[in-house]
C-alpha positions in Angstrom: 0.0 0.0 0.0 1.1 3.8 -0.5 2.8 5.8 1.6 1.4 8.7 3.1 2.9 12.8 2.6 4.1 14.4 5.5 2.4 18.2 5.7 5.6 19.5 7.4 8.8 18.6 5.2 6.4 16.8 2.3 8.6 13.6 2.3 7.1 10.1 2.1 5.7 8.7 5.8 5.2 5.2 6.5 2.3 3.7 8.1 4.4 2.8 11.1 6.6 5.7 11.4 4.1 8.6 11.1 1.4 10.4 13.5 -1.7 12.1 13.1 -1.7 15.7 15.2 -3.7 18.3 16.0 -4.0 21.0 18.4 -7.2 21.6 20.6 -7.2 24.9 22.7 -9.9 25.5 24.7 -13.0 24.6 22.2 -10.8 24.7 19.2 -9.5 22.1 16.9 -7.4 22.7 14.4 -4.0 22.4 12.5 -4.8 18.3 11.4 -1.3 16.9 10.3 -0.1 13.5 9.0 3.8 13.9 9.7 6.9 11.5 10.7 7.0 11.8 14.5 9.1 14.4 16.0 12.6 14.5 15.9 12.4 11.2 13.1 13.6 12.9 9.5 11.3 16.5 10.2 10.3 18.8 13.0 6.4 17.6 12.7 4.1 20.0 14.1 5.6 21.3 17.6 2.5 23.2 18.2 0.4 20.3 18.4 -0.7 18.3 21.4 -2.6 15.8 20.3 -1.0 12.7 18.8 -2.6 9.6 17.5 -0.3 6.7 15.7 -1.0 6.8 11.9 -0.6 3.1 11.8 -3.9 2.9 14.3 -6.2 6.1 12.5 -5.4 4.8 9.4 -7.3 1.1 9.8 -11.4 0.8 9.4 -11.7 0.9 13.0 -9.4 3.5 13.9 -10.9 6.0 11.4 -14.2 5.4 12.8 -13.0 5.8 16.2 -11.8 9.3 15.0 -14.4 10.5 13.0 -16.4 9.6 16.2 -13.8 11.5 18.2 -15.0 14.6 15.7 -18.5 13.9 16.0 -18.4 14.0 19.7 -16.5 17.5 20.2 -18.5 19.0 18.0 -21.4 18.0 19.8 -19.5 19.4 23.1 -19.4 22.5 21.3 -15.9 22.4 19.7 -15.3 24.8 17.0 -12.8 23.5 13.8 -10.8 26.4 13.0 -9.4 24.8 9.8 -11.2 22.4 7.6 -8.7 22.7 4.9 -5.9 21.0 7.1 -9.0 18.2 8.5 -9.9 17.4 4.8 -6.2 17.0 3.4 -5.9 14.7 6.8 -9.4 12.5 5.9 -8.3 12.4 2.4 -5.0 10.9 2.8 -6.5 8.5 5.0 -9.4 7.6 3.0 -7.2 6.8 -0.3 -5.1 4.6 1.6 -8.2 2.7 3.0 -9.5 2.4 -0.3 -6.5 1.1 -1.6 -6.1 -1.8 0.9 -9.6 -2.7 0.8 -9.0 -2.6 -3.5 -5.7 -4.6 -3.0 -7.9 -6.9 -0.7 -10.6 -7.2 -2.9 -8.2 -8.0 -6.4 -9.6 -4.8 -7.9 
């Protein structure tokens, strides 16, 4: 399966050596990144403080569990202060998805 693009130095990431970040301040989310981890081949995203491993976000179950992560702040009243950065995130994760499931599936 493909690699994924890291959004700070926009070199190839593995599934098991990159993260998923954000930051969330107060009720704000924002500033979604798929990078290596920190201090691997690129700075990441030092002002981010939430971490998930790629490897885990990027399988059926782990998507769900963080779209249902979303779904829940929002409902908590979070505000997402940029959807461009979310969408880049959901859309890398989504091709990779489809890819293993088409690999999977002999398409």
């Amino acid at each position: 399966m493909g690699s994924f693009i890291c959004d700070s130095c926009g070199r190839e990431v593995g599934l098991y050596d990159g993260i998923l970040s954000w930051y969330r301040e107060g009720r704000e989310l924002g500033n979604f990144a798929i990078t290596h981890r920190p201090g691997q081949y690129c700075l990441g995203q030092p002002n981010n403080n939430v971490y998930r491993d790629l490897f885990r976000v990027a399988s059926v179950k782990g998507y769900l569990a963080f779209v249902q992560y979303l779904i829940t702040r929002w409902s908590e009243g979070y505000i997402l202060k940029d959807f461009p950065s979310l969408q880049k995130t959901i859309a890398q994760i989504n091709s990779h998805i489809h890819e293993g499931i088409a690999n999977l599936l002999g398409e």
